[in-house]
NUGU-313958 format. One line per 5 residues: number of its first residue (from 0); for each residue x, y, z of C-alpha. Coordinates in pm, whole numbers, m for minus. Last residue first. Example, Ala and Ser with C-alpha at 12.3 -4.5 7.8 and 13.67 -1.06 7.14 Angstrom:
1> 1367:m106:714; 1230:m450:780
% end
This chain:
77> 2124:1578:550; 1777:1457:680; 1545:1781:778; 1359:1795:1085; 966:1692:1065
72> 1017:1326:1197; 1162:1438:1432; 1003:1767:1580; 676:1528:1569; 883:1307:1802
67> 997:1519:2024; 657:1682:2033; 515:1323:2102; 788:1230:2396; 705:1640:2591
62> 332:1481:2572; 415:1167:2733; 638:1259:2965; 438:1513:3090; 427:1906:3142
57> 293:1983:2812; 247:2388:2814; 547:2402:3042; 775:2226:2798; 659:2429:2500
52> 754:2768:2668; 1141:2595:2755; 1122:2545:2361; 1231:2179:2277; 1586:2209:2141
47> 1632:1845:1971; 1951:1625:1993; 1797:1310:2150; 2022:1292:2447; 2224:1641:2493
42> 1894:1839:2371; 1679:1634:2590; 1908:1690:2903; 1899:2087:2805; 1584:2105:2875
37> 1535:1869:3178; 1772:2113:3323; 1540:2422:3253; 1316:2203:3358; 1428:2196:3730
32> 1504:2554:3715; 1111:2630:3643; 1000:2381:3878; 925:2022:3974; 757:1844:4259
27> 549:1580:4150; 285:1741:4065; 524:2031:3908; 606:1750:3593; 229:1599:3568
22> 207:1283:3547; 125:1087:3243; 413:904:3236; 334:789:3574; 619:788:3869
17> 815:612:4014; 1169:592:4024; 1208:991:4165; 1530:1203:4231; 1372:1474:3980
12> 1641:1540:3745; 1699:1180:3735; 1390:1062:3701; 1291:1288:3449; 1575:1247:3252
7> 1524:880:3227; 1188:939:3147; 1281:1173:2861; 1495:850:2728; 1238:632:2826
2> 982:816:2648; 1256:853:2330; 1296:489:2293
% end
């Protein structure tokens, strides 16, 4: 659920249906402004502030999905 939801952002943001999970975000043609909006299209859909720092470290789908998920599963439950 969250990979296709950061998928879905991807693809969006990046006017591409295919591409590998494991690509890499500038690869395939992003930059900085690019994932600033990826950014703030994770916080609107999953509700987590990923740092714009941590998103360049981990440039993938994949890896951006497990830090969501680790922020997750680590944030408080009210």
């Amino acid at each position: 659920m969250i990979k296709s939801k950061i998928r879905d952002i991807w693809s969006s943001e990046l006017r591409l249906a295919e591409f590998s999970d494991d690509d890499d975000f500038f690869v395939l043609g992003g930059q900085s402004l690019a994932m600033m909006r990826i950014q703030r299209g994770i916080t609107a859909e999953l509700g987590v502030e990923v740092p714009i720092d941590q998103l360049f470290r981990v440039p993938t789908v994949t890896a951006i999905a497990d830090h969501v998920e680790t922020m997750l599963a680590a944030k408080p439950t009210v």
